[in-house]
C-alpha positions in Angstrom: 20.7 -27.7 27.2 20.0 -23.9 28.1 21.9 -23.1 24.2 19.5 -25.2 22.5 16.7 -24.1 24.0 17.6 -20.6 23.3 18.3 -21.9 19.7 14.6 -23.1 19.5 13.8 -19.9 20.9 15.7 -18.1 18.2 14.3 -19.9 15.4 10.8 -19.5 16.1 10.9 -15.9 16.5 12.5 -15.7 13.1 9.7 -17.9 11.5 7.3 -16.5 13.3 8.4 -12.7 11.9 8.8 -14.0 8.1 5.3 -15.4 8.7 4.1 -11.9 9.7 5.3 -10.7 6.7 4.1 -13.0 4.2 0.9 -12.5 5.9 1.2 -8.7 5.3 2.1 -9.4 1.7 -0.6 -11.8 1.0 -2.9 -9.2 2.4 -1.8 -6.1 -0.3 -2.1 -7.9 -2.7 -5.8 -9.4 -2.1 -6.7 -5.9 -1.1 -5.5 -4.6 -4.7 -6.9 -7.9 -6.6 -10.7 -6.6 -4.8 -10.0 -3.2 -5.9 -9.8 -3.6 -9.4 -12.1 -6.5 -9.5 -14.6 -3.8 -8.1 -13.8 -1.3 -10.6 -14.0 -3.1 -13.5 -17.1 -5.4 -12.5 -18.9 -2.1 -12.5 -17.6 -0.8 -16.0 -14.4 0.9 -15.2 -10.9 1.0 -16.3 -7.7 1.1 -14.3 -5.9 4.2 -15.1 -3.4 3.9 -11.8 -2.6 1.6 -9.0 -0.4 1.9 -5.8 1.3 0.7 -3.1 3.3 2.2 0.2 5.2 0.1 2.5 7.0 2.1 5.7 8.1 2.0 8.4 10.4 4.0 11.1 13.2 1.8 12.3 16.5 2.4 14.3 19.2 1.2 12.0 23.3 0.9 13.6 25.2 1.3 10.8 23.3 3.0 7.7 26.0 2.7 5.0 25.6 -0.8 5.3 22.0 -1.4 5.4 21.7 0.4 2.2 24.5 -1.4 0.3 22.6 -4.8 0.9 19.6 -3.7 -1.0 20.3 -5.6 -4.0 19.1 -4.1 -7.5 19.1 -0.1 -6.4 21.3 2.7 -6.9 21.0 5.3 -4.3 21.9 8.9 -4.3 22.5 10.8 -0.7 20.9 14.3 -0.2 20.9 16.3 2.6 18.3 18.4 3.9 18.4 20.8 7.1 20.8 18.7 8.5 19.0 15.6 7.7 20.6 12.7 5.4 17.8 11.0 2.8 18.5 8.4 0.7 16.9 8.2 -2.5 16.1 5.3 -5.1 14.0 5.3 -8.1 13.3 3.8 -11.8 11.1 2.0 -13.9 11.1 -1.7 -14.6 10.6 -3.8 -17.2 7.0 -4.1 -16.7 6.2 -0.6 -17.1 5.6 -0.5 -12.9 7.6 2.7 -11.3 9.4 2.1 -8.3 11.1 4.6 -5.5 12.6 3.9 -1.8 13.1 6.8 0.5 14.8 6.6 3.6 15.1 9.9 5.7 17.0 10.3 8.7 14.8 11.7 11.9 17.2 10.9 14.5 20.4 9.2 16.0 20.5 6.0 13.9 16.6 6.5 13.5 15.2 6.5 10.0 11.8 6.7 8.2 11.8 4.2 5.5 8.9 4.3 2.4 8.8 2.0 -0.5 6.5 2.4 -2.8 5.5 1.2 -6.4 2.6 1.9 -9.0 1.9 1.2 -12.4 -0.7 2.1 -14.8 -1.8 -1.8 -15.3 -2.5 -4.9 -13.5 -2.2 -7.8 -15.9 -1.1 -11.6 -14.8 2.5 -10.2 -15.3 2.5 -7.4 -13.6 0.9 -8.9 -10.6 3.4 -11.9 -10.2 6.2 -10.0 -10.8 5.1 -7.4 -8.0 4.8 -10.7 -5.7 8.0 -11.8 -6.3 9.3 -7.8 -5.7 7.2 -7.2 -2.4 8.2 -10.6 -1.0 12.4 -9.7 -1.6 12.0 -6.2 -1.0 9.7 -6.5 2.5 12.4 -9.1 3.7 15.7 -6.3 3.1 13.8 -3.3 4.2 11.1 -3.7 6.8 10.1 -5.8 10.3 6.9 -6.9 11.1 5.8 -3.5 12.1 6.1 -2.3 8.9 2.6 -0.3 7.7 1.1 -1.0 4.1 -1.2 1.1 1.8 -3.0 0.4 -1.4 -4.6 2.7 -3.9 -6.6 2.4 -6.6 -8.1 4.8 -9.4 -10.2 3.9 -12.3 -12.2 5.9 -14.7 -15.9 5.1 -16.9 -16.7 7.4 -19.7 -20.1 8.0 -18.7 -21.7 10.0 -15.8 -23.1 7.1 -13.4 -25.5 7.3 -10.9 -23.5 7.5 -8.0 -26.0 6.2 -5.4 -26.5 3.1 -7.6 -22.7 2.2 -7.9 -22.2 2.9 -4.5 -24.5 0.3 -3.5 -22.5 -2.3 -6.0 -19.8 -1.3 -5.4 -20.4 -1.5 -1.0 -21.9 -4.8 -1.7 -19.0 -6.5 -3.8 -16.5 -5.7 -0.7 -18.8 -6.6 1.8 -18.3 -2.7 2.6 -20.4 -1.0 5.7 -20.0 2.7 5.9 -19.3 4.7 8.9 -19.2 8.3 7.4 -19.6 9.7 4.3 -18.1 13.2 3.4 -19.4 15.5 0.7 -17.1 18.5 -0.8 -17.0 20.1 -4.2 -14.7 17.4 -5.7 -15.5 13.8 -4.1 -18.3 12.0 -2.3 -16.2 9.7 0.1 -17.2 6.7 2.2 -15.3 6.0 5.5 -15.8 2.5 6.5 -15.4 -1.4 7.1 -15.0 -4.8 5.1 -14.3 -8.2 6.7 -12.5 -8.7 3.2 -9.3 -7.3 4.2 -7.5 -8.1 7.4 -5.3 -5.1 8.1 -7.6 -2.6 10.3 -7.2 1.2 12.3 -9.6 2.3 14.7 -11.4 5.9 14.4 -13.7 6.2 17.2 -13.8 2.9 18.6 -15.0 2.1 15.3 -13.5 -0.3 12.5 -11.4 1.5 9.2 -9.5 -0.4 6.7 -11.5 1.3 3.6 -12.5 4.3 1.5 -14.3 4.7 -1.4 -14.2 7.8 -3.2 -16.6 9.1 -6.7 -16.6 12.1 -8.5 -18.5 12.7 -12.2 -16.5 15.3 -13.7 -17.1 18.2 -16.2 -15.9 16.0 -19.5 -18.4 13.3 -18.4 -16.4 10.7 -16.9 -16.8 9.2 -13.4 -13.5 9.1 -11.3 -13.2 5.9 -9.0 -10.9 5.7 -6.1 -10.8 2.3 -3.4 -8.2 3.0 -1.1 -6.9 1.9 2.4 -8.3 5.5 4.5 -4.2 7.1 4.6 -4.0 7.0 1.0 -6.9 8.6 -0.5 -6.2 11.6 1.5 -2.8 11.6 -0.1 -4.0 11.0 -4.2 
């Protein structure tokens, strides 16, 4: 009686982690589905989109771990001491893909995946489902952390007040700061759209929105969970 119960046990937690993830996969891509549906609502294309999934994890037996990642060839560097593992390429569908894993301690390891592409057609976007689901299940837990990017362009010089306003509205978007400097106007802030949240000052974060009109008169869009707009 005690093995079964610990059986049930077992099993739960492992559906209850696969859930997690699914969750966490369902999420990225409903948060990159909004952004582009906000950018080209309001007249812009996609030039670039992104995602980063990472996470640090301790790992036994490295050698191993790696040679069950199905579809990569990695190549081992080292770097002051520190082993990385390194993965990249370009798919059929045009998307680019890389994995990183960098040693930072005694069977400890910082693990980033990440892939972008320059569209997001019916194609693309099932094919990156079908990626994120196998790729989330060989490389990451339930603590893993995900980022999305966006960055779209117009050819015209828009009135950045007015889109700002669409553009908050369409996401359901309430701002908590906004930052000025000589290359982007950036809002800091909130939407009930997407489930994945930080907190800055006791206050809600899971967006950013960032607008520049630039000297060849285009407008420069980026949506972004907050981590990666700093990064673009």
């Amino acid at each position: 009686m005690k093995y079964f119960l610990i059986a049930i046990i077992l099993f739960s937690t492992i559906f209850i982690w696969n859930d997690t993830l699914v969750s966490k996969q369902n999420d990225q891509l409903k948060e990159l589905e909004d952004m582009v549906e906000a950018a080209e609502s309001n007249g812009f294309r996609l030039k670039t989109w992104s995602m980063i999934i990472r996470e640090k994890r301790q790992i036994p037996n490295i050698n191993s771990f790696i040679r069950n990642i199905e579809g990569y060839s990695f190549i081992e560097l080292t770097d002051d001491g520190a082993r990385k593992f390194v993965a990249d390429g370009q798919n059929k569908n045009g998307a680019n893909e890389s994995i990183l894993i960098v040693e930072t301690g005694s069977n400890q390891y910082q693990i980033i995946y990440e892939i972008s592409s320059l569209s997001f057609t019916e194609e693309v976007r099932n094919y990156y489902a079908e990626k994120l689901s196998r790729i989330t299940n060989e490389l990451f837990t339930s603590n893993a952390q995900n980022f999305t990017c966006i960055e779209a362009v117009s050819d015209d010089i828009i009135d950045i007040v007015c889109l700002i306003k669409k553009i908050t509205k369409k996401l359901q978007f309430a701002t908590q700061t906004q930052l000025k400097d000589k290359h982007f106007t950036t809002w800091t802030g909130y939407t009930p759209e997407w489930d994945q949240i930080m907190e800055i000052d006791n206050q809600p974060i899971n967006a950013q929105i960032a607008l520049k009109n630039t000297e060849d008169h285009q407008t420069t869009l980026i949506i972004g969970t907050p981590i990666l707009v700093t990064e673009y």
